[in-house]
N, C-alpha and C positions, 0 to 999 in steps of 0.2 A: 196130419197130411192126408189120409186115407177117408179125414170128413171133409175136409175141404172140397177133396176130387169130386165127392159124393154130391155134394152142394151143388158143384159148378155143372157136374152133368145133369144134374136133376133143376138145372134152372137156366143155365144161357143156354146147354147144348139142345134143350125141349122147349126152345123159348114159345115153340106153334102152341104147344097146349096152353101156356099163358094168355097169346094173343087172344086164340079163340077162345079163351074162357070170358075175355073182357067185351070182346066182340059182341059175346052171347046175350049182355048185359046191354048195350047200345052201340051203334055203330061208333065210330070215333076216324077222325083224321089219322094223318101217320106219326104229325108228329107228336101228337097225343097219347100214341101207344108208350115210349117209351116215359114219359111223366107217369100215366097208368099204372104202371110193371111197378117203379121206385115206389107206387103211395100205394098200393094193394097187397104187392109181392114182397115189399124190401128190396127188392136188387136193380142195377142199373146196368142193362144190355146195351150195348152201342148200337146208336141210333141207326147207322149204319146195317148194322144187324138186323133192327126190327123191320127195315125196309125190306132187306134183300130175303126175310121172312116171308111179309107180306105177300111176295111176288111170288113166291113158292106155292105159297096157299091161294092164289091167283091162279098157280097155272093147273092145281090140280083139282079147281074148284069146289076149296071150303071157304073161301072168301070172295066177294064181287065188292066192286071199287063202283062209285058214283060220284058223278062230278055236279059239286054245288056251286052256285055265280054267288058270289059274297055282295051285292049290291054295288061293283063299283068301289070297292073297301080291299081291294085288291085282289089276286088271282082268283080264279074257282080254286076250291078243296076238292082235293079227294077223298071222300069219304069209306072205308070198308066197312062191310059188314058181313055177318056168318052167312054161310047158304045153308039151307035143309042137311045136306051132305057134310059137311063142315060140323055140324050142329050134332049128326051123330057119328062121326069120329071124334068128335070131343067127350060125348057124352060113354062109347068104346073105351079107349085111355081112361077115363076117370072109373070105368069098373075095373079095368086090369091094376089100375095104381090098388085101387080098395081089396083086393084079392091078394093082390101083392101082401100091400099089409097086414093082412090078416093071417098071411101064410106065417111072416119076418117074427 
């Protein structure tokens, strides 16, 4: 029970470090993030989630959103991708997880 909880906070409830991890890799649409997460991470966030995500890391300026014209092949996408800012708070978190580790 006390790995499970472990799990679950160290992966839907941090789902930003995920996104921006994959961000960091190429930008991606939304609905791509959550396919992403399942084939990289293992886990499946609700899609719902990685949206209301996104828009977080939108409003505090680790991710910028660009809208692509799909030729006529239906709606533009929105695309995210990391910003400079975004880029080092991910790269922040991933030294405190390895410290962490190191400490545990």
């Amino acid at each position: 029970m006390a790995y499970q909880r472990l799990v679950r906070k160290l992966t839907k409830e941090n789902l930003w470090l995920y996104i921006l991890s994959l961000l960091r890799e190429s930008p991606l649409y939304g609905y791509q993030v959550r396919d992403s997460i399942r084939e990289k991470f293992g886990f499946n966030p609700p899609r719902v989630t990685c949206y209301a995500v996104l828009l977080s890391l939108r409003q505090v300026g680790y991710v910028a959103m660009e809208r692509t014209e799909r030729g006529g092949e239906g709606p533009p996408r929105k695309y995210y991708k990391i910003t400079a800012k975004g880029s080092e708070m991910l790269d922040k978190a991933k030294q405190y997880l390895n410290e962490l580790g190191q400490t545990l």
